[in-house]
mmJSON file of the N, C-alpha and C atoms, coordinates in Angstrom:
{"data_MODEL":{"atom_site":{
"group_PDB":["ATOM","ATOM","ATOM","ATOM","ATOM","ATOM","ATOM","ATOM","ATOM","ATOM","ATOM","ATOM","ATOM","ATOM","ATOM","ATOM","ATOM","ATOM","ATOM","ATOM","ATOM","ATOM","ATOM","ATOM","ATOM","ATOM","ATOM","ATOM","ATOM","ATOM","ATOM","ATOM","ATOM","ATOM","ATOM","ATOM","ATOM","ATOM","ATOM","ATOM","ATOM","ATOM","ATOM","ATOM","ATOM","ATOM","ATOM","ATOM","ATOM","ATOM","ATOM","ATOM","ATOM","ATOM","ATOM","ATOM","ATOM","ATOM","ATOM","ATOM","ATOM","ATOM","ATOM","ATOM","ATOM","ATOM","ATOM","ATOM","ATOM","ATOM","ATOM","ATOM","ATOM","ATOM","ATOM","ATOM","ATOM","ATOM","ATOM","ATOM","ATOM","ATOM","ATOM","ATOM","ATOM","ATOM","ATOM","ATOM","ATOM","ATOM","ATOM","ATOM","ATOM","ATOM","ATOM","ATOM","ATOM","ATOM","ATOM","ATOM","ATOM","ATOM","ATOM","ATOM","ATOM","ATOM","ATOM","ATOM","ATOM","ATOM","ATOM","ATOM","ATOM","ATOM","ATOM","ATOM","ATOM","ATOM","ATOM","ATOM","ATOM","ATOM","ATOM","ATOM","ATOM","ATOM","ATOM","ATOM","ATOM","ATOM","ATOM","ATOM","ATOM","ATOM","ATOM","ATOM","ATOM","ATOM","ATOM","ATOM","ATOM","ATOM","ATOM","ATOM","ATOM","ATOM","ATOM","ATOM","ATOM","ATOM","ATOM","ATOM","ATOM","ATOM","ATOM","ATOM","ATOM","ATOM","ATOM","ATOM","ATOM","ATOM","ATOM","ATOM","ATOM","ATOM","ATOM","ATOM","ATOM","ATOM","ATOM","ATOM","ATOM","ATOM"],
"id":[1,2,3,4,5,6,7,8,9,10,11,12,13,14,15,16,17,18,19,20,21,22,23,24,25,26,27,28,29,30,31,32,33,34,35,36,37,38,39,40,41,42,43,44,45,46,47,48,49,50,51,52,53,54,55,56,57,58,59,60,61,62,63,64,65,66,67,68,69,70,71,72,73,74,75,76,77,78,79,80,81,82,83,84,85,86,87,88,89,90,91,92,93,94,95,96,97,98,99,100,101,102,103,104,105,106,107,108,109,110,111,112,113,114,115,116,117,118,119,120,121,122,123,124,125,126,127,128,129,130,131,132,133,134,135,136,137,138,139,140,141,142,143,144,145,146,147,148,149,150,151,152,153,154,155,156,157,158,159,160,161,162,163,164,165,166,167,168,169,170,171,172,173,174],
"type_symbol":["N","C","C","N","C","C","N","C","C","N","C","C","N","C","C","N","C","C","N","C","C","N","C","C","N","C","C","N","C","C","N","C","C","N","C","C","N","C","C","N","C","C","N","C","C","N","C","C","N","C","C","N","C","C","N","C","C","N","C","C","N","C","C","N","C","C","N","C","C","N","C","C","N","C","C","N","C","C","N","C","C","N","C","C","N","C","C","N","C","C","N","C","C","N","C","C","N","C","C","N","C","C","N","C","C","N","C","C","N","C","C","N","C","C","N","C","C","N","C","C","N","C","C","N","C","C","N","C","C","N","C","C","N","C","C","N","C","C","N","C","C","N","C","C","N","C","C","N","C","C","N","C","C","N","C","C","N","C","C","N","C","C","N","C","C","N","C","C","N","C","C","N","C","C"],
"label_atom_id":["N","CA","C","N","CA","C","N","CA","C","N","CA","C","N","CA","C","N","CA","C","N","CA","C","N","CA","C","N","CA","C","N","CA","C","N","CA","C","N","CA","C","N","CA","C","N","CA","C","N","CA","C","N","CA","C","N","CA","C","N","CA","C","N","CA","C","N","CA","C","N","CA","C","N","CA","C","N","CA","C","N","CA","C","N","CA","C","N","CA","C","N","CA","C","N","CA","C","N","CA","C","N","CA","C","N","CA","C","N","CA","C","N","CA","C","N","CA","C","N","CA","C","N","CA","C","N","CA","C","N","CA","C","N","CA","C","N","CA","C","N","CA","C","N","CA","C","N","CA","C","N","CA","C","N","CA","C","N","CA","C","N","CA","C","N","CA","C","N","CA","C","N","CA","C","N","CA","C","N","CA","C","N","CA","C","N","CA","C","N","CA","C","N","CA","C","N","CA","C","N","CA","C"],
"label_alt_id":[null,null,null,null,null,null,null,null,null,null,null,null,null,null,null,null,null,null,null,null,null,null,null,null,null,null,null,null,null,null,null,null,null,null,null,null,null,null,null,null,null,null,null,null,null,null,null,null,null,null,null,null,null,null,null,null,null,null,null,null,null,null,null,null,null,null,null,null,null,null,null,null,null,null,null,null,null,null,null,null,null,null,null,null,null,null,null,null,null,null,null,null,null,null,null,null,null,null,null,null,null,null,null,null,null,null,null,null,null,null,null,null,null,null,null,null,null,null,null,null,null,null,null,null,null,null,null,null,null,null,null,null,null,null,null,null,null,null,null,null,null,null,null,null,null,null,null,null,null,null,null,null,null,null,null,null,null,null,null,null,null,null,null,null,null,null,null,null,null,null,null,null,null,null],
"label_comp_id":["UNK","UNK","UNK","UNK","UNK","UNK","UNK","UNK","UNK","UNK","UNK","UNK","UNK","UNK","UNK","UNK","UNK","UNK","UNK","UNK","UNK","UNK","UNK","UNK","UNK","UNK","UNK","UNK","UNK","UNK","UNK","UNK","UNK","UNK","UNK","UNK","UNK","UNK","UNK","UNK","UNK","UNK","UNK","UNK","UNK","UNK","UNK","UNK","UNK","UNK","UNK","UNK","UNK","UNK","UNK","UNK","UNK","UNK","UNK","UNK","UNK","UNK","UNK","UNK","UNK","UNK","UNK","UNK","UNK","UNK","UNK","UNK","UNK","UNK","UNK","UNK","UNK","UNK","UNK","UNK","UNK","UNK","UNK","UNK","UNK","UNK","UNK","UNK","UNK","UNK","UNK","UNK","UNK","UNK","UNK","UNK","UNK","UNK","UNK","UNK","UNK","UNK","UNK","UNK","UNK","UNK","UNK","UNK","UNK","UNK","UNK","UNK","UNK","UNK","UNK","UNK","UNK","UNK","UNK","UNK","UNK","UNK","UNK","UNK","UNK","UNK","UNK","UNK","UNK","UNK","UNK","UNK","UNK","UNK","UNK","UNK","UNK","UNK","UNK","UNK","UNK","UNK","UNK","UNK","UNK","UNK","UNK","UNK","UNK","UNK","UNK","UNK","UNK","UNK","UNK","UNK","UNK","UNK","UNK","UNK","UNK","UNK","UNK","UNK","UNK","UNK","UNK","UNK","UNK","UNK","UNK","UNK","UNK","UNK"],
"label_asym_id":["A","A","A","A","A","A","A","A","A","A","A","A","A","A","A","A","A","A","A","A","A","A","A","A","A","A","A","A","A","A","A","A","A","A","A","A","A","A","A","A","A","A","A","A","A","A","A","A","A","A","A","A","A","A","A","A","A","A","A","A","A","A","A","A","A","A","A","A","A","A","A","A","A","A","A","A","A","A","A","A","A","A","A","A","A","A","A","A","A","A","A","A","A","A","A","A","A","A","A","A","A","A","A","A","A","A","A","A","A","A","A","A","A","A","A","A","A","A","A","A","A","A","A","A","A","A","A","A","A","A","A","A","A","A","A","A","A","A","A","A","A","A","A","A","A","A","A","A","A","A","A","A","A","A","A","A","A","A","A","A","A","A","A","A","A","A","A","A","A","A","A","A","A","A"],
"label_entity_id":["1","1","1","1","1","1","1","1","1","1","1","1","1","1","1","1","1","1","1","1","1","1","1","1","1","1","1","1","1","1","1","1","1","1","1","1","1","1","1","1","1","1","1","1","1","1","1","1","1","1","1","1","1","1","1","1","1","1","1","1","1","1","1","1","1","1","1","1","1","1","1","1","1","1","1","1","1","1","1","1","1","1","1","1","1","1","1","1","1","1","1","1","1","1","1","1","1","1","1","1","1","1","1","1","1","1","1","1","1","1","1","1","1","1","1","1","1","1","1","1","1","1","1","1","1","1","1","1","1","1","1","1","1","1","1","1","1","1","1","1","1","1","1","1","1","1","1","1","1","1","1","1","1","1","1","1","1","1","1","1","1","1","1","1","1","1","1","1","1","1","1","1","1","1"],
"label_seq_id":[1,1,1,2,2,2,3,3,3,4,4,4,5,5,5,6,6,6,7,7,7,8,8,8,9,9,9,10,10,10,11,11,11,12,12,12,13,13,13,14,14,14,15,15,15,16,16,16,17,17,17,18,18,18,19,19,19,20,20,20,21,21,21,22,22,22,23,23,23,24,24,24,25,25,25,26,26,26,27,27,27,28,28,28,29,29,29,30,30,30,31,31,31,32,32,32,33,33,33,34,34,34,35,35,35,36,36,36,37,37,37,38,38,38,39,39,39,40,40,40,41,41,41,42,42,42,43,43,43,44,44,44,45,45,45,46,46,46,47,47,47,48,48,48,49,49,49,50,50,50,51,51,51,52,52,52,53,53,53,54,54,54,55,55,55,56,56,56,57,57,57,58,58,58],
"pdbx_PDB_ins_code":[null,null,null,null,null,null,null,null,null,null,null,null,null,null,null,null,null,null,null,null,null,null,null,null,null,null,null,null,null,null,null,null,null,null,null,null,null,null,null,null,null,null,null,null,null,null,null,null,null,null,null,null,null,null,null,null,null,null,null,null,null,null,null,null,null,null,null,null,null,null,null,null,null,null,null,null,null,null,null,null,null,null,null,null,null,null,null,null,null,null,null,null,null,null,null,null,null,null,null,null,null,null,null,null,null,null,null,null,null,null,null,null,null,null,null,null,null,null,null,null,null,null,null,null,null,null,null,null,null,null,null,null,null,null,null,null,null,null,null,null,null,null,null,null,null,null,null,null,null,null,null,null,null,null,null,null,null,null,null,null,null,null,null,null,null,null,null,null,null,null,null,null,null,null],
"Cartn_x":[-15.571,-16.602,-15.94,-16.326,-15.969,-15.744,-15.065,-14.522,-15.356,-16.593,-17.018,-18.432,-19.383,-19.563,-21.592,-21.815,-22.874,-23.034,-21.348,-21.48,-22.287,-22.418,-22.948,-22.597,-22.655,-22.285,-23.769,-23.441,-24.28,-24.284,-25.622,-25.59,-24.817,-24.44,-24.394,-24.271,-24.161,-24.208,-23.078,-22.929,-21.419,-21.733,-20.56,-20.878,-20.218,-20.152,-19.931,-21.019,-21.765,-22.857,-24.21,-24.254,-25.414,-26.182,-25.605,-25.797,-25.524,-26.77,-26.422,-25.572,-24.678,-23.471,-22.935,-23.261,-21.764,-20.975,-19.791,-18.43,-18.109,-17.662,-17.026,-15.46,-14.931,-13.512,-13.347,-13.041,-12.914,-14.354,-14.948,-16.969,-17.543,-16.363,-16.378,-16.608,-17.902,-18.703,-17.827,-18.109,-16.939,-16.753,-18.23,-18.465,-18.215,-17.771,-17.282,-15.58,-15.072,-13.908,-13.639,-14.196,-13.723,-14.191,-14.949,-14.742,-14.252,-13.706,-12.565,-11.311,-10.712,-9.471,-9.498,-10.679,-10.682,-10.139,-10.921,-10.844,-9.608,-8.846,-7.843,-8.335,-7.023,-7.24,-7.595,-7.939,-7.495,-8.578,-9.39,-10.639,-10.18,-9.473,-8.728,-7.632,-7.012,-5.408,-6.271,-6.739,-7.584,-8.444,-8.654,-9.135,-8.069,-6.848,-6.209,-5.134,-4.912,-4.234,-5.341,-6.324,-7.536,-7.423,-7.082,-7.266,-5.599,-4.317,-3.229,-2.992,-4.103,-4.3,-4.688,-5.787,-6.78,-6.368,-5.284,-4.967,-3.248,-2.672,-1.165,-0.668,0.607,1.223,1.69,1.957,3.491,4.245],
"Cartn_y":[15.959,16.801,18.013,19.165,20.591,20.281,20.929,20.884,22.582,22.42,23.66,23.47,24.374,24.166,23.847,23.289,23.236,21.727,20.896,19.721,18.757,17.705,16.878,15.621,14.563,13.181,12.399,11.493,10.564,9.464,8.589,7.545,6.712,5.662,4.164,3.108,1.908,0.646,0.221,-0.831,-1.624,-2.707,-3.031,-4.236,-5.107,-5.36,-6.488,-6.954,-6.074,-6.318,-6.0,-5.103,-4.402,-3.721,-2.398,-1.409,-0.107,0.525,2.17,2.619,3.217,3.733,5.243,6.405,7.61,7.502,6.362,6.354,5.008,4.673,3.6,3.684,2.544,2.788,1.464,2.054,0.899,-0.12,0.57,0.067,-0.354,-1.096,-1.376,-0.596,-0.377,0.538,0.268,1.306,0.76,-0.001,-0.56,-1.667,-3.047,-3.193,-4.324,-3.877,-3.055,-2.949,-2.67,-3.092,-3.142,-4.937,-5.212,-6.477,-7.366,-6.909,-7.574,-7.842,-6.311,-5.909,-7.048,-7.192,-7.963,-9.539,-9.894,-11.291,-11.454,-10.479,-10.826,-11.675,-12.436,-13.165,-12.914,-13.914,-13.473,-12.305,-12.297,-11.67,-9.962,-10.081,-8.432,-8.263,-8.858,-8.682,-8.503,-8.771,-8.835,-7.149,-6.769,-5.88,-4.757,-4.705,-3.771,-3.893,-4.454,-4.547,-3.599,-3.671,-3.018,-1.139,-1.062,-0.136,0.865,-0.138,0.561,0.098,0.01,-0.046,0.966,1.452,2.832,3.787,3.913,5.271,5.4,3.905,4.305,3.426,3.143,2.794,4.084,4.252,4.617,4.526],
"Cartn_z":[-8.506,-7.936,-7.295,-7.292,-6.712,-5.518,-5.028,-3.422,-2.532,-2.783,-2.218,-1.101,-0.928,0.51,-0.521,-1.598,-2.539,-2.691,-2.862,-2.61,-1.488,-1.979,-1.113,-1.39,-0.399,-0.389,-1.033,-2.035,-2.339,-2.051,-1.447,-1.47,-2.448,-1.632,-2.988,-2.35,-3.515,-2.897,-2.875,-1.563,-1.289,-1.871,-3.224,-3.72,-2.976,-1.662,-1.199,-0.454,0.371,1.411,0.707,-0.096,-0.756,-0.13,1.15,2.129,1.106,1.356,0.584,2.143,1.68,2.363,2.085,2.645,1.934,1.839,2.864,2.408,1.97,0.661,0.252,-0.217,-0.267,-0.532,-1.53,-2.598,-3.67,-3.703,-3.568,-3.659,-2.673,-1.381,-0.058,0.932,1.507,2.618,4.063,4.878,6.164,7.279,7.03,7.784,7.096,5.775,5.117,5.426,5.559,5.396,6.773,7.607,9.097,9.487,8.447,8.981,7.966,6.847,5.964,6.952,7.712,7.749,9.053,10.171,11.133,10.616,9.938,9.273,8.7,8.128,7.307,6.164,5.774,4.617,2.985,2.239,0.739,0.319,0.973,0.34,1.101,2.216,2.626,1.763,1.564,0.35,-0.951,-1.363,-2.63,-2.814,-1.369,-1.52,-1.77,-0.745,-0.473,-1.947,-2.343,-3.752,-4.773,-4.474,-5.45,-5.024,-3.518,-3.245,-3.584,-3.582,-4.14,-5.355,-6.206,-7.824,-7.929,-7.257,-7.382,-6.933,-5.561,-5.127,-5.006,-5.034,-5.042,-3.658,-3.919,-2.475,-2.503,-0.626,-0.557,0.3],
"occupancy":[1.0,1.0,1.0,1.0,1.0,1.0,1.0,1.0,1.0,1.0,1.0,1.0,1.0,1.0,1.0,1.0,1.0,1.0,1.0,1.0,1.0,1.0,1.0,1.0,1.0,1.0,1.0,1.0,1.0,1.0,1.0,1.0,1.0,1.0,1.0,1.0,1.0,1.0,1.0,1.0,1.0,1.0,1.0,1.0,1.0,1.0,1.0,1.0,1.0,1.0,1.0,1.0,1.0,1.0,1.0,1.0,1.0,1.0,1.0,1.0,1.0,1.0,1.0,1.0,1.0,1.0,1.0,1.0,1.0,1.0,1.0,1.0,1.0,1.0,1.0,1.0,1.0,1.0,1.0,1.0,1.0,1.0,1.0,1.0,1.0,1.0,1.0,1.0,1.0,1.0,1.0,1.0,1.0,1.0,1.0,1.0,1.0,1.0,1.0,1.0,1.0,1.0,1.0,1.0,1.0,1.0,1.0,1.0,1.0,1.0,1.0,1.0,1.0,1.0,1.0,1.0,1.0,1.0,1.0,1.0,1.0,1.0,1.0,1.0,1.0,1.0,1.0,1.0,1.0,1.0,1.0,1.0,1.0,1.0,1.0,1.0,1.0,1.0,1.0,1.0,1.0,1.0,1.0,1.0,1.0,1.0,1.0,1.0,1.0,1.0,1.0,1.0,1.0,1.0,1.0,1.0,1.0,1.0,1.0,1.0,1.0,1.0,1.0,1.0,1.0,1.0,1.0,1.0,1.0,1.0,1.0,1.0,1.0,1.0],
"B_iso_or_equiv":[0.0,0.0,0.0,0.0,0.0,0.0,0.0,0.0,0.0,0.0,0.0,0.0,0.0,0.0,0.0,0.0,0.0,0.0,0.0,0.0,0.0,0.0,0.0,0.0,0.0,0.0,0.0,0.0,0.0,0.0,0.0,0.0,0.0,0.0,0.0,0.0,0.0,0.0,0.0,0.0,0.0,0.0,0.0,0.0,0.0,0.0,0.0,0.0,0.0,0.0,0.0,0.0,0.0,0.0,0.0,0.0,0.0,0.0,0.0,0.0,0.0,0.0,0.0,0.0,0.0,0.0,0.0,0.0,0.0,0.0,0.0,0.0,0.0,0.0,0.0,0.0,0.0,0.0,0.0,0.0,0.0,0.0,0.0,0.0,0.0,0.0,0.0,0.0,0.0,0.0,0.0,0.0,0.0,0.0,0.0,0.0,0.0,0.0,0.0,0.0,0.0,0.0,0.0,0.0,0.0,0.0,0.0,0.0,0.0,0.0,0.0,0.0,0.0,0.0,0.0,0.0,0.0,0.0,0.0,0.0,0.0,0.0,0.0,0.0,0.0,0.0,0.0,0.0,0.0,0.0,0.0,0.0,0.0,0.0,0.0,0.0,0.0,0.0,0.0,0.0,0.0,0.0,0.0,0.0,0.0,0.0,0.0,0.0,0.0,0.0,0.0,0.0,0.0,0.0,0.0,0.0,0.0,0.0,0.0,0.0,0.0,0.0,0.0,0.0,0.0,0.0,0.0,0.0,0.0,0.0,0.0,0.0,0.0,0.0],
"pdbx_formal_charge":[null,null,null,null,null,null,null,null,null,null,null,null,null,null,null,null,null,null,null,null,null,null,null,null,null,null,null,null,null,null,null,null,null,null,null,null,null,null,null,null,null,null,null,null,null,null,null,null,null,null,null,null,null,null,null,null,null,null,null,null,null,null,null,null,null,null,null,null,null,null,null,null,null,null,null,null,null,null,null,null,null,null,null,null,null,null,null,null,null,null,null,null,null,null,null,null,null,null,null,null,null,null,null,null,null,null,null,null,null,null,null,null,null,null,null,null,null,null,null,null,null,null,null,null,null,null,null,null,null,null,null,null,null,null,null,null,null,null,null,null,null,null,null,null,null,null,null,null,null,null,null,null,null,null,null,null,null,null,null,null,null,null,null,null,null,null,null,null,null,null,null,null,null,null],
"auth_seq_id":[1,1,1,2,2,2,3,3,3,4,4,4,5,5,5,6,6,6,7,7,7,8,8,8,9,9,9,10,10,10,11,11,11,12,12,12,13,13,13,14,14,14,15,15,15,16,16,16,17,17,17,18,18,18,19,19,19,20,20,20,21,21,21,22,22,22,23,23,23,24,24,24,25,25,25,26,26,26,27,27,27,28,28,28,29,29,29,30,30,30,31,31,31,32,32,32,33,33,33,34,34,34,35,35,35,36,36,36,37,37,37,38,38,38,39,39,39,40,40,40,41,41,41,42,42,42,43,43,43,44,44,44,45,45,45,46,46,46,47,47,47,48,48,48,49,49,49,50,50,50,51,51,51,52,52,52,53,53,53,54,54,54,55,55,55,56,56,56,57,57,57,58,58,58],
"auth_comp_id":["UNK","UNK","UNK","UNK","UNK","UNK","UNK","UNK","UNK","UNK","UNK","UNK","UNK","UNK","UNK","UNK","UNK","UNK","UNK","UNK","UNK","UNK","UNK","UNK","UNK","UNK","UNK","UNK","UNK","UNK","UNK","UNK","UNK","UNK","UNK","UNK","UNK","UNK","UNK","UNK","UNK","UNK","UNK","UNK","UNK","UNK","UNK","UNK","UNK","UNK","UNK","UNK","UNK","UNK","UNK","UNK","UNK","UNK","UNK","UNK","UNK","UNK","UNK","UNK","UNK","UNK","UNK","UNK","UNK","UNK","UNK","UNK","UNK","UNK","UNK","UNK","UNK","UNK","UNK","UNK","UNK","UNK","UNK","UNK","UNK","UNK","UNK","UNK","UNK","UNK","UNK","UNK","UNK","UNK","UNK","UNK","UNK","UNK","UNK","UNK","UNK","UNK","UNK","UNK","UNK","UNK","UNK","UNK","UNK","UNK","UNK","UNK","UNK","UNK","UNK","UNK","UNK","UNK","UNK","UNK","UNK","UNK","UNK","UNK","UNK","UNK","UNK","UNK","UNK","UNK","UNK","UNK","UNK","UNK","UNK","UNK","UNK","UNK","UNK","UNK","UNK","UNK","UNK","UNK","UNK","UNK","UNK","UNK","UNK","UNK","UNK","UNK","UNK","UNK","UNK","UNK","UNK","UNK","UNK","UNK","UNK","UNK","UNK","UNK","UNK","UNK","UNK","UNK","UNK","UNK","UNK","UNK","UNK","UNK"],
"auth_asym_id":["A","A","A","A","A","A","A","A","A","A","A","A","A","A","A","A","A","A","A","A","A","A","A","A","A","A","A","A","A","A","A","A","A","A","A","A","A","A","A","A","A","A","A","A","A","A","A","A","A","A","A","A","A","A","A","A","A","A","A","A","A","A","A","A","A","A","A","A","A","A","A","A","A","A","A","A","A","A","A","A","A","A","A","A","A","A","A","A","A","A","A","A","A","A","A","A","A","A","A","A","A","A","A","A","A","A","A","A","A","A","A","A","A","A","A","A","A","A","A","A","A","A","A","A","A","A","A","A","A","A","A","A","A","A","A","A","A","A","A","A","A","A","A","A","A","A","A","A","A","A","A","A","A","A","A","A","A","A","A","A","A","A","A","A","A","A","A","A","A","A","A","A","A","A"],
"auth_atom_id":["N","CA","C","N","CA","C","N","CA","C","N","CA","C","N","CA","C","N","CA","C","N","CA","C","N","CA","C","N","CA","C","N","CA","C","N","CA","C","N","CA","C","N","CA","C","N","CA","C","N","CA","C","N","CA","C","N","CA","C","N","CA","C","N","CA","C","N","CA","C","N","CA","C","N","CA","C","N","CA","C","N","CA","C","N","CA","C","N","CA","C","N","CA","C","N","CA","C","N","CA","C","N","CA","C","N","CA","C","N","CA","C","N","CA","C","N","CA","C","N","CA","C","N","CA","C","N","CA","C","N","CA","C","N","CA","C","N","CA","C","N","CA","C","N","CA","C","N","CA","C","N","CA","C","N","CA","C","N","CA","C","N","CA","C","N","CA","C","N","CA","C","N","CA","C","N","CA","C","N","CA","C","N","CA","C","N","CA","C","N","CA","C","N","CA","C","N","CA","C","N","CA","C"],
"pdbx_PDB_model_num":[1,1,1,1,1,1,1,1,1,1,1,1,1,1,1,1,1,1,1,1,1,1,1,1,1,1,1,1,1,1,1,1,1,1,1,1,1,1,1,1,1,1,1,1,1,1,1,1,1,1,1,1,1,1,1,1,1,1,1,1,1,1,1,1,1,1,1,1,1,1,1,1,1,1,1,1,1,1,1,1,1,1,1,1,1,1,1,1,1,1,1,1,1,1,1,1,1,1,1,1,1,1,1,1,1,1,1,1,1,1,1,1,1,1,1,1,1,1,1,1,1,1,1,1,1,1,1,1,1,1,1,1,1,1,1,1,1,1,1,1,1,1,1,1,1,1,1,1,1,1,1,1,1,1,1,1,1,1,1,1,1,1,1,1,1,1,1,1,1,1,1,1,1,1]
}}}
């Protein structure tokens, strides 16, 4: 998407909670990913492996 001042943020759904959300990260809205990261565990590693599949370690 253009990086200019015409853009706009679209809704969508978090496929984890099923909350229309503007910001998701790897489909995860930020209230799933604040209470993944709280919880820990396989279902947060699972995520964050998804997320340096999609954007990279470094």
């Amino acid at each position: 998407m253009a990086d200019d001042d015409t853009s706009t943020a679209l809704p969508q759904t978090c496929v984890r909670c099923g909350q229309v959300a503007l910001l998701r990260i790897v489909g995860r809205c930020g209230s799933c990913i604040g209470t993944l990261g709280l919880e820990g565990g396989e279902e947060y590693a699972a995520w964050r492996a998804e997320v340096k599949a999609e954007f990279g370690a470094k």
